[in-house]
DRENPA-3360 file (N, C-alpha, C; in nm, 2 decimals, always signed):
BEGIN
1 = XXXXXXXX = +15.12/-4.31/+3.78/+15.26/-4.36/+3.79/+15.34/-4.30/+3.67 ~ +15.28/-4.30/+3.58/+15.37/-4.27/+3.44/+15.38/-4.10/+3.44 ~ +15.27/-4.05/+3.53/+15.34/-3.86/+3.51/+15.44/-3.86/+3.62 ~ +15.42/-3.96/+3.72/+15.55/-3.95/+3.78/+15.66/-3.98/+3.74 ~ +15.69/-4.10/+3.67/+15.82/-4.13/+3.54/+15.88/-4.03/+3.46 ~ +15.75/-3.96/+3.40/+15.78/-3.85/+3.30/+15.84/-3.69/+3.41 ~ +15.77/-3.68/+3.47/+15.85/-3.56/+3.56/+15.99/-3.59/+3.65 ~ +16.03/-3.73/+3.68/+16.15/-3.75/+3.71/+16.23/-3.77/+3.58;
9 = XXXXXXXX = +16.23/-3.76/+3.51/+16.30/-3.78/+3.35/+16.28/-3.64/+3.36 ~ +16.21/-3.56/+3.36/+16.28/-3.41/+3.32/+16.33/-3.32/+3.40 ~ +16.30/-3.38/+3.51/+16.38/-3.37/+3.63/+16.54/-3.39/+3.65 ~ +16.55/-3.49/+3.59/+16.70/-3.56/+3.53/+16.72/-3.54/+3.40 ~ +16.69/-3.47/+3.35/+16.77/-3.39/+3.22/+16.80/-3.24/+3.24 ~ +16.72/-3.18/+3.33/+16.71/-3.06/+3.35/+16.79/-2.98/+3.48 ~ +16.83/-3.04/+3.58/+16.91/-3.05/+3.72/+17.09/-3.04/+3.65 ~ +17.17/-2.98/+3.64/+17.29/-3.05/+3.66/+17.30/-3.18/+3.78;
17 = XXXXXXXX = +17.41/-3.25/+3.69/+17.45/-3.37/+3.75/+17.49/-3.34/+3.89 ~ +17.58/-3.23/+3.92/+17.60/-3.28/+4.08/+17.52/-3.21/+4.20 ~ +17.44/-3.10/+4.14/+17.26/-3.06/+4.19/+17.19/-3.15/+4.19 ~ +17.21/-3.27/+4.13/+17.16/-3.39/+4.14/+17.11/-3.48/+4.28 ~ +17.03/-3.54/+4.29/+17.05/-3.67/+4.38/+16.94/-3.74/+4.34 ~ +16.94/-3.86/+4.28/+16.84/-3.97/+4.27/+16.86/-4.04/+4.40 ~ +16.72/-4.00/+4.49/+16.73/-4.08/+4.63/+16.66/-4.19/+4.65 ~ +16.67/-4.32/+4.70/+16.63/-4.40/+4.71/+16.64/-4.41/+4.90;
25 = XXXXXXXX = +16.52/-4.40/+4.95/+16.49/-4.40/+5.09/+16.58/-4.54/+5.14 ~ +16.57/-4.64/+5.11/+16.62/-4.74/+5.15/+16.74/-4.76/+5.13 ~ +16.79/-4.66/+5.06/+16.99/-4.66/+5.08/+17.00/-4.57/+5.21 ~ +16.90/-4.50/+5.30/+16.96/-4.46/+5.45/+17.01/-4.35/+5.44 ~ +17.07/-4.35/+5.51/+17.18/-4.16/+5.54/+17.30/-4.17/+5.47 ~ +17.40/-4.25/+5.39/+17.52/-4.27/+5.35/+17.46/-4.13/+5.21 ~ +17.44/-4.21/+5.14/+17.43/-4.12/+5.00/+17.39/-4.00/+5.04 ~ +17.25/-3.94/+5.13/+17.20/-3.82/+5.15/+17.31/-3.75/+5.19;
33 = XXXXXXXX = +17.43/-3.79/+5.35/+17.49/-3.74/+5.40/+17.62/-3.70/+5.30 ~ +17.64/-3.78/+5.20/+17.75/-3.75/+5.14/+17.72/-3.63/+4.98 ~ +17.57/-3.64/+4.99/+17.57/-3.55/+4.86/+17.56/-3.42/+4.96 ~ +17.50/-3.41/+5.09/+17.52/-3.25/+5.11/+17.65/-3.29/+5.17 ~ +17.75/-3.32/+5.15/+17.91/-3.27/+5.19/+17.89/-3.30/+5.38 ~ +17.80/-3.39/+5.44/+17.78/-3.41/+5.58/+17.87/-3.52/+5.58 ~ +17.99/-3.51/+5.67/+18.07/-3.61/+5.68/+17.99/-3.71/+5.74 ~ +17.94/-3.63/+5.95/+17.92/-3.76/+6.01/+17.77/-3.83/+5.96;
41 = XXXXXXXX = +17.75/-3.93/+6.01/+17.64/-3.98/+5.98/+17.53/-4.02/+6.08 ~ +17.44/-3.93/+6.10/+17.34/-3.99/+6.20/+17.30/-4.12/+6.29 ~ +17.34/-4.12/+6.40/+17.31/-4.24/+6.50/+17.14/-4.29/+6.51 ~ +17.08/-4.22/+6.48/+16.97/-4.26/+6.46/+16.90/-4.33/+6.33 ~ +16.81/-4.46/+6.32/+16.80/-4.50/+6.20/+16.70/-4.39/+6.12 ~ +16.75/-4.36/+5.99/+16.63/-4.34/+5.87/+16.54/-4.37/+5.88 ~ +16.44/-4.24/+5.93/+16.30/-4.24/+5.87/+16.25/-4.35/+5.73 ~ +16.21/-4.45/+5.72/+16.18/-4.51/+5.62/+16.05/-4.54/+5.61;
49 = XXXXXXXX = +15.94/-4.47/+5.68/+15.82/-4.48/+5.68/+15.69/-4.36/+5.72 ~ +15.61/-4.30/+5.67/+15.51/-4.25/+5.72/+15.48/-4.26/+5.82 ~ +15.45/-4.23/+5.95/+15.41/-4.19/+6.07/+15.24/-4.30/+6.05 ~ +15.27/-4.36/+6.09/+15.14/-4.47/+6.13/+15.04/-4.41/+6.13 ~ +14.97/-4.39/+5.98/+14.86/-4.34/+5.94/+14.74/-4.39/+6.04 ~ +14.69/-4.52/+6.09/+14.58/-4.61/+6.13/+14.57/-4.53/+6.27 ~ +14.70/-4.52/+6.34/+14.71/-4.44/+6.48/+14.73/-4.31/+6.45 ~ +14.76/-4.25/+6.37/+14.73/-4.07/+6.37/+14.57/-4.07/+6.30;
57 = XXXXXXXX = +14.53/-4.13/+6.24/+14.36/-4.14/+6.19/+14.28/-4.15/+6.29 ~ +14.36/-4.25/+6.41/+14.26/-4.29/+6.55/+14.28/-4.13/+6.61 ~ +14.38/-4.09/+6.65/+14.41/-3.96/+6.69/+14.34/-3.82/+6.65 ~ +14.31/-3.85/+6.52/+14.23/-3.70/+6.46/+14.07/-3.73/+6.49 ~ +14.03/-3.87/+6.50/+13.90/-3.93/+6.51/+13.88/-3.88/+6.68 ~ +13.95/-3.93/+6.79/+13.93/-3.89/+6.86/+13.89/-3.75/+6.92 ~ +14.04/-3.66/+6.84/+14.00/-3.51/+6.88/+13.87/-3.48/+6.81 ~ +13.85/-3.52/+6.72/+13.75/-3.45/+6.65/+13.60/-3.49/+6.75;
65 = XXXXXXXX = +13.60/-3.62/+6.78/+13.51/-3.67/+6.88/+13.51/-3.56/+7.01 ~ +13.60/-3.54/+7.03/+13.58/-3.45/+7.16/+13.53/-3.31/+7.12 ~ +13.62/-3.19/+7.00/+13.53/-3.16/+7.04/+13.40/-3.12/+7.00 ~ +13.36/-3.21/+6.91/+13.22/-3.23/+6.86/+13.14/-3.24/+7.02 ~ +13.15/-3.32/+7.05/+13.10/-3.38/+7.18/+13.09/-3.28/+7.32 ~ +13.21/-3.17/+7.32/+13.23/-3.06/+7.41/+13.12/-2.97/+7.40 ~ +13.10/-2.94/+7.22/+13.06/-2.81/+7.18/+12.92/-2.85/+7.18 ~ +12.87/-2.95/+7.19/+12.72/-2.94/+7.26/+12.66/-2.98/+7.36;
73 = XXXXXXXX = +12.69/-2.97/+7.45/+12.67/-2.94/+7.59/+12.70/-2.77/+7.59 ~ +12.79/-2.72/+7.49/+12.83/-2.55/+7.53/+12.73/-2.51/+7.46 ~ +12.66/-2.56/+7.33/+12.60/-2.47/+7.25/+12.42/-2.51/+7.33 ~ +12.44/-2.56/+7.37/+12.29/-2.63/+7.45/+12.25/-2.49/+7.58 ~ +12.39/-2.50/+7.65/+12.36/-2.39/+7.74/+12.37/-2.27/+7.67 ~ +12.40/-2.19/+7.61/+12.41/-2.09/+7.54/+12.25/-2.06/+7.45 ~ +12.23/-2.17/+7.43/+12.05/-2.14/+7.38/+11.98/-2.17/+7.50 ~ +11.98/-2.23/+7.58/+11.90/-2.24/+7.68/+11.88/-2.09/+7.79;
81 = XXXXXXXX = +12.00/-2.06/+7.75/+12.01/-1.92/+7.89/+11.98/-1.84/+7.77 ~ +11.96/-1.83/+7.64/+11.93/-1.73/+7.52/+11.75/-1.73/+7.55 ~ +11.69/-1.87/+7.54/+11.56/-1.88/+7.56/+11.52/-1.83/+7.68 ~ +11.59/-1.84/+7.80/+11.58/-1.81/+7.93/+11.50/-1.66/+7.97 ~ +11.67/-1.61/+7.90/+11.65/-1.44/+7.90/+11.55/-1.38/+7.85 ~ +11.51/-1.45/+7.72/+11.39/-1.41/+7.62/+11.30/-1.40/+7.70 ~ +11.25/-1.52/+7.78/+11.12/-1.53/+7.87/+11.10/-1.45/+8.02 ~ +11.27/-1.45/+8.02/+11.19/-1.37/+8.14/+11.21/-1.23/+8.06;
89 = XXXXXXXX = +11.23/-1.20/+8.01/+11.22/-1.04/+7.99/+11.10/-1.01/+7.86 ~ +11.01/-1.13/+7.82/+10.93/-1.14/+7.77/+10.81/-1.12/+7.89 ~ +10.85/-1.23/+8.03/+10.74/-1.17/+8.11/+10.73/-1.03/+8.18 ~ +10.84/-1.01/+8.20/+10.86/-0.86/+8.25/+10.82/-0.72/+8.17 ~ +10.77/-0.77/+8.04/+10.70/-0.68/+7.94/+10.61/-0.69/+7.96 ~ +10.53/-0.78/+7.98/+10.39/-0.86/+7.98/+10.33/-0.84/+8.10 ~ +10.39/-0.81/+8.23/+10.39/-0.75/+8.38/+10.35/-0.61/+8.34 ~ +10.43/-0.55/+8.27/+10.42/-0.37/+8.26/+10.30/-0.38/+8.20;
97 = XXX = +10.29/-0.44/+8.10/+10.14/-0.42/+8.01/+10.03/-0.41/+8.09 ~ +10.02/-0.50/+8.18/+9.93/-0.53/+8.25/+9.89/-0.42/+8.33 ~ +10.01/-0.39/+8.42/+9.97/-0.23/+8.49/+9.94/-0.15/+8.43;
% end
């Protein structure tokens, strides 16, 4: 918390004043809209929160569930028809030898 204090302090000595904006999320669109020179002001409320971590966590848990869960059934057959091929073209060697 305190290298965050110390980097907004030099942040605010170092910025000219009207390159400035100390934003406070919970003052809304008024201040933001008026320091970039935006007259109107957005009909829609201010973002005032992170995107619901607990439901985008369920969301990445899921995909990842899937395709963990896809890729082996795919990598199952992929070795199964690898062992396949081996054998039979293992027996078909083992046929010629024989003659």
């Amino acid at each position: 918390a305190r290298q965050y204090e110390v980097h907004n302090e030099k942040v605010a000595a170092t910025v000219p004043q009207e390159q400035l904006l100390i934003f406070n999320v919970k003052e809304g669109w008024s201040p933001l809209c008026a320091f970039l020179g935006i007259q109107s002001i957005p009909d829609v409320p201010f973002p005032h929160s992170n995107v619901n971590t607990s439901q985008m966590l369920g969301r990445i848990r899921i995909a990842l569930e899937a395709i963990v869960y896809l890729w082996i059934p795919c990598i199952s057959c992929i070795l199964l028809c690898i062992v396949k091929y081996c054998f039979i073209n293992n027996s078909h060697i083992a046929e010629k030898k024989s003659n």
